[in-house]
C-alpha positions in Angstrom: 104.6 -64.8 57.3 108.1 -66.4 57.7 110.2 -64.8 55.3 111.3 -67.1 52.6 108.2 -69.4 52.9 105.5 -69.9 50.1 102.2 -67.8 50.8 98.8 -69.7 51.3 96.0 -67.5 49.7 92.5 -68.0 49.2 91.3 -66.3 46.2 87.6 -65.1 45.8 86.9 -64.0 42.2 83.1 -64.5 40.9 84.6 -64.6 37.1 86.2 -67.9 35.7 88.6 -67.6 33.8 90.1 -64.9 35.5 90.1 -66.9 39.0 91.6 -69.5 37.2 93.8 -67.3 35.4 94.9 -65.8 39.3 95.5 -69.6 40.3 97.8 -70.2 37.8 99.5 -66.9 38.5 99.9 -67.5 42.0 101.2 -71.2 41.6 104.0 -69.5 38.9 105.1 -67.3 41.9 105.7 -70.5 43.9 103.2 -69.6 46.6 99.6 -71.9 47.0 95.8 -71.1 46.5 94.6 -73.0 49.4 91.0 -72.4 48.4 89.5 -70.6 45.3 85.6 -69.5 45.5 83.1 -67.3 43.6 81.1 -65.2 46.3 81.5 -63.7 49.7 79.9 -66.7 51.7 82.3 -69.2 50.4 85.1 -66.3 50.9 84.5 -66.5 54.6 83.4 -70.3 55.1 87.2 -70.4 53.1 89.1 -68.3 55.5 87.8 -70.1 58.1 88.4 -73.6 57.4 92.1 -73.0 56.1 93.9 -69.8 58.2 95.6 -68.4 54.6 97.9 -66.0 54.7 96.3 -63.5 52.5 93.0 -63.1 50.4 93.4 -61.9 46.9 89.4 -60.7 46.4 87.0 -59.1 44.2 84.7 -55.9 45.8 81.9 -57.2 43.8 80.7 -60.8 43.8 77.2 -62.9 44.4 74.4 -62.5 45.1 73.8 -58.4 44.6 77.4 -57.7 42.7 77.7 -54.3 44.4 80.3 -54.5 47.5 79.9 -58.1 48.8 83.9 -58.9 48.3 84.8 -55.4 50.1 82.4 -56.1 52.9 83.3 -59.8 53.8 87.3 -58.6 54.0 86.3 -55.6 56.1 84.7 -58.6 58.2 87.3 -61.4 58.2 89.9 -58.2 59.1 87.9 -57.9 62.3 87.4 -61.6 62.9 90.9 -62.6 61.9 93.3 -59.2 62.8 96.7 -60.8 61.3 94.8 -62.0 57.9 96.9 -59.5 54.9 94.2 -58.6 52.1 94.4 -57.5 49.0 91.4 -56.2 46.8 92.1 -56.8 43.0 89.3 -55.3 41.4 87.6 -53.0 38.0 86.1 -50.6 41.1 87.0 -48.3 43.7 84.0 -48.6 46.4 83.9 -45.9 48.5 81.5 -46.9 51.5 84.3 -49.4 53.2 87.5 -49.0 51.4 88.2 -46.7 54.0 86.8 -49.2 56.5 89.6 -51.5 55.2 92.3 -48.7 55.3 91.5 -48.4 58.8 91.4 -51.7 59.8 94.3 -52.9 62.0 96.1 -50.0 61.5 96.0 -50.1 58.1 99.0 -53.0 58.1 98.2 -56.4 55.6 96.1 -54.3 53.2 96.4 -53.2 49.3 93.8 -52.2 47.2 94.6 -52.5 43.3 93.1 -51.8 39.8 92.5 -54.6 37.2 93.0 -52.6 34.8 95.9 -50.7 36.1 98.5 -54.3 36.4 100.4 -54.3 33.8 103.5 -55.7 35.3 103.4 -59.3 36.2 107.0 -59.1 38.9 104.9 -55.8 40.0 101.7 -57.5 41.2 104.3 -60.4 42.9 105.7 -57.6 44.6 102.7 -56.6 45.8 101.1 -59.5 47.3 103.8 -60.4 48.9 104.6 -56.8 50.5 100.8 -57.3 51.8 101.4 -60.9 53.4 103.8 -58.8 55.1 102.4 -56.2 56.8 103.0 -53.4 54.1 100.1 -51.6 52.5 99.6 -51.6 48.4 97.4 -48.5 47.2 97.3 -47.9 43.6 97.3 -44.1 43.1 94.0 -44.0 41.1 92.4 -45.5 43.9 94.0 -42.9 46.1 92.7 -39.9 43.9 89.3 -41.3 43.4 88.7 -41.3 47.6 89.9 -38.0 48.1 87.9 -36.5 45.3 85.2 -38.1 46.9 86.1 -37.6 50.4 84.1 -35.3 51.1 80.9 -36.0 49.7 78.1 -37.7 51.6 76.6 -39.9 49.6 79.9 -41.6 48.3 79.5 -43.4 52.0 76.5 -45.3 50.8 76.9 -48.7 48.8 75.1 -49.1 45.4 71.6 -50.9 47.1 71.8 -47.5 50.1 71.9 -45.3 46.9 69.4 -47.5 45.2 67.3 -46.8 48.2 67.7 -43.3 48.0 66.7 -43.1 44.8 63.3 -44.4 45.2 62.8 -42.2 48.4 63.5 -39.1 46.3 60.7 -40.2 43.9 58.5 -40.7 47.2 58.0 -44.2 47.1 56.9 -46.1 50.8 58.7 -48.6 52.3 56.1 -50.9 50.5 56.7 -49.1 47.1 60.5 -49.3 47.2 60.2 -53.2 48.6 57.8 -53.9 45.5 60.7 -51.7 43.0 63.8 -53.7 44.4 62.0 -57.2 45.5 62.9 -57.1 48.4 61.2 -57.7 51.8 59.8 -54.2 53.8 62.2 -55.4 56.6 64.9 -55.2 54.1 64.2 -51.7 53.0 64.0 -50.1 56.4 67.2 -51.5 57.3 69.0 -50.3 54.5 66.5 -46.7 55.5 68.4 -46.6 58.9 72.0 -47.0 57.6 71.4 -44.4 54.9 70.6 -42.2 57.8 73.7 -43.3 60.0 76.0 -42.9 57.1 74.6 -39.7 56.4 75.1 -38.2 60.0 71.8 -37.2 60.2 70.5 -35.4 63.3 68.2 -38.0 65.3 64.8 -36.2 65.5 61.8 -36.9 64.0 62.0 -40.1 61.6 60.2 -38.4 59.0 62.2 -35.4 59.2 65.4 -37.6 59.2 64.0 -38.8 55.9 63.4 -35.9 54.2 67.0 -34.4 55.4 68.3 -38.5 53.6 66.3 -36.9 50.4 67.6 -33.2 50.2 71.2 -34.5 50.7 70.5 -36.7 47.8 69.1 -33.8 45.5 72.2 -31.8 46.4 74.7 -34.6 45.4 
């Protein structure tokens, strides 16, 4: 971003009135919403067609509300390495904040707390330190990944742990399918990156499973 010159954003924000109410924010800041959507497909279709300088997004949004938002920016950080991103949302999700962190060495990225803005020149501040190249993290968010930092099963997103779940019960691939409506293809993939995430040894798949389960009980 030139310094001096109004921001182009795309906003993604499933809820209505506060997407709107962003809009209007942004456009009192003097900067532009180039594009303004309400799930993670249009998010990306978005970026795509209009090169913003930032996204101001949600981490969850249609169709599952769990970490579609968080996902699609981890995503569009690969695809698009200069794109600045800044997560405005009532959750910290665990699974690929750190993923986001990470991501182009950690330059162009904030992660803030709806809740937690209570200064309107404050959250200016912010964006536009993140269009940047500076980084935003609002200490709660900080606290909340280290006190889960180590544990295992704070990897997993909400569907993995949903998963899980039904595995501990000792439900099939069929059963959990049937419990979540979802296809048996669906279920084993979400199987194998419960496993990955889990650093699991790779033996046995059954054993590998059970190892998914007893980490589960433990947590």
């Amino acid at each position: 971003m030139r310094p001096g010159r109004p921001l182009r954003l795309v906003i993604a924000e499933d809820g209505v009135l506060l997407r709107e109410g962003l809009i209007g924010l942004v456009a009192r800041f003097g900067h532009e919403v180039v594009a303004a959507v309400g799930d993670a497909g249009e998010l990306a279709a978005a970026v795509t067609e209009h090169a913003p300088d930032l996204v101001l997004t949600d981490v969850r949004m249609p169709p599952g509300f769990s970490d579609e938002g968080l996902r699609a920016a981890v995503e569009l950080r690969s695809a698009h390495p200069g794109l600045a991103v800044l997560v405005l949302s009532q959750y910290v999700q665990h699974a690929y904040a750190a993923e986001l962190f990470d991501s182009v060495g950690g330059h162009g990225v904030g992660y803030l707390l709806k809740d937690r803005v209570g200064d309107i020149d404050e959250f200016r501040a912010a964006l536009e330190r993140v269009a940047a190249g500076g980084t935003v993290v609002d200490p709660e968010v900080v606290r909340r990944l280290l006190r889960r930092r180590h544990d295992p099963l704070a990897r997993l997103t909400a569907r993995e742990r949903e998963v899980l779940a039904l595995m501990a019960e000792g439900r099939t691939n069929m059963g959990i399918a049937r419990a979540l409506t979802v296809s048996e293809a669906a279920v084993a993939k979400h199987i194998g990156n419960i496993l990955a995430k889990l650093d699991l040894p790779r033996t046995e798949e059954d054993h590998r499973r059970v190892l998914a389960v007893l980490t589960y009980l433990r947590g």
